[in-house]
N, C-alpha and C positions, 0 to 999 in steps of 0.2 A: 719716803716723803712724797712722792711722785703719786705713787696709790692713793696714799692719805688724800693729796691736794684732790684727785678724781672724783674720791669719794663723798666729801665736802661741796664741790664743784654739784655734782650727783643732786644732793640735799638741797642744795641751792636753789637749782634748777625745778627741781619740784616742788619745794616751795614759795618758788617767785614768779617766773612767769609760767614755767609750767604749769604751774597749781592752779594759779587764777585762771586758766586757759580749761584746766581740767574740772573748775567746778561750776564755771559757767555751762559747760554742756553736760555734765554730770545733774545739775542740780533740775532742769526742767527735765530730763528724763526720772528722776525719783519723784517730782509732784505726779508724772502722768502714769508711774507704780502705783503711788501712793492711793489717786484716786479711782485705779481701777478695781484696784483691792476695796476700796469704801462704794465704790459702784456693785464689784463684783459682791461685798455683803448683802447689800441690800436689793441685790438680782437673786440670790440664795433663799433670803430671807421672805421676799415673794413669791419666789418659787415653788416656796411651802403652801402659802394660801390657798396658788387656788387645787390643790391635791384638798386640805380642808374643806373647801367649798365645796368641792366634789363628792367629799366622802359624807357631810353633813347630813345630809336626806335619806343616805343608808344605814347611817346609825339609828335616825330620830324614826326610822320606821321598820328596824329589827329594833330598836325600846320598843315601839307601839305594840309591833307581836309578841314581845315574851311580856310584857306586861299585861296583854290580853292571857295567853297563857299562865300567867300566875294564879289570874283571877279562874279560869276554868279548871284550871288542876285543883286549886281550894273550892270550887261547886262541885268539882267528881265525888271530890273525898268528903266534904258535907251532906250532901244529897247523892244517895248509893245508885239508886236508878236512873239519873241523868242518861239521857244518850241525844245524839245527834249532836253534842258540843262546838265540833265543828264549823257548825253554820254561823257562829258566831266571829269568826274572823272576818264573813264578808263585809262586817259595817269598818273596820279599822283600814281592810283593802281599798275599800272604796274612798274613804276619807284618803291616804296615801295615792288613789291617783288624781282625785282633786286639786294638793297640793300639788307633788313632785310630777305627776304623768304617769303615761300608764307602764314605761318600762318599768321602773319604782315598785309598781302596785305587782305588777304580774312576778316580778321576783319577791315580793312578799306574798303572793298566793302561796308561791312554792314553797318558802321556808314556811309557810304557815302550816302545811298540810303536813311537809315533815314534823314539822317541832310537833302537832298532833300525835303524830303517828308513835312519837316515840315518846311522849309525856301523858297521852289522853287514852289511848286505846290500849288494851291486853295483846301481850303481857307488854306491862309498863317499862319502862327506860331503855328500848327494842324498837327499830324499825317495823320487825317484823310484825305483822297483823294477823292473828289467828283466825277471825270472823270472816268470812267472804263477804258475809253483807258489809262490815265496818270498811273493807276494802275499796266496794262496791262505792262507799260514802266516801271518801276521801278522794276517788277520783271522779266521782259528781261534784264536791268541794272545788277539785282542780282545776274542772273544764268549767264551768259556773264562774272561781276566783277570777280565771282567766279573762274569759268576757266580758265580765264586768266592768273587770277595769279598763279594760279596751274601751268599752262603751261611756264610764263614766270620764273617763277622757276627753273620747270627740266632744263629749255634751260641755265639758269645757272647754274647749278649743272654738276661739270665737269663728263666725263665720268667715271666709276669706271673699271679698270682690270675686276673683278671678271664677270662682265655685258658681256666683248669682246671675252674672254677665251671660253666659250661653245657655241659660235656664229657662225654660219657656214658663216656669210659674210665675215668674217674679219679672213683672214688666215697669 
């Protein structure tokens, strides 16, 4: 009986004033779980975005080159003698450093001259280039892609103060 009465005693005790005792400080440490868990979702769920923001501008401008490329692999194969096709990625580059900048552009020269190389020029679905001249073009493409975008860049990049200030043209 002794045990019994302990163990009752036990039950009591944490039901009564223990309890009260233990759910008063129990309960705001579970709101401040609670809400870091609902914080911490929506820390996660942001966390996403700007990875998306980031990635956005290098999706929308590998679409722009392989849908350039769609259109020049259907002129090779329409029209037999096509050559130079190439040249025709530099208005999509140049639009992509307009938008995004020129780092954007300048890795879209590159994959441009790849996805050429291995969709445009002999033998087809190959890096490799058989023609030294077609070689010759593809890194005239590259060093041309390159600058351009470079250059259509600055031409968007507004003037800065600091640049007109020590300037002796501009008084």
């Amino acid at each position: 009986m002794d045990a019994r009465n302990r163990q009752h005693a036990h039950v009591r005790a944490a039901n009564g004033e223990y309890g009260r005792l233990a759910v008063r400080q129990i309960a705001p440490l579970a709101r401040q779980i609670r809400q870091s868990r609902i914080d911490g979702a929506e820390y996660r769920q942001g966390a996403s975005m700007p990875v998306l923001k980031r990635m956005t501008p290098v999706a929308v401008s590998l679409a722009i080159i392989f849908a350039v490329t769609v259109v020049l692999f259907y002129l090779k194969d329409a029209f037999q003698g096509v050559q130079h096709l190439i040249f025709f990625y530099l208005v999509p580059t140049a639009f992509v450093a307009m938008i995004y900048g020129s780092v954007l552009a300048m890795f879209c020269a590159i994959v441009a001259t790849s996805v050429a190389a291995f969709f445009l020029y002999a033998p087809i679905y190959s890096l490799y280039v058989s023609d030294p001249r077609e070689v010759g073009e593809l890194i005239l493409f590259a060093v041309i892609g390159l600058i351009g975008a470079k250059c259509v860049a600055e031409l968007r990049r507004p003037p800065s103060e600091s640049f007109h200030r020590g300037s002796p043209l501009v008084e």
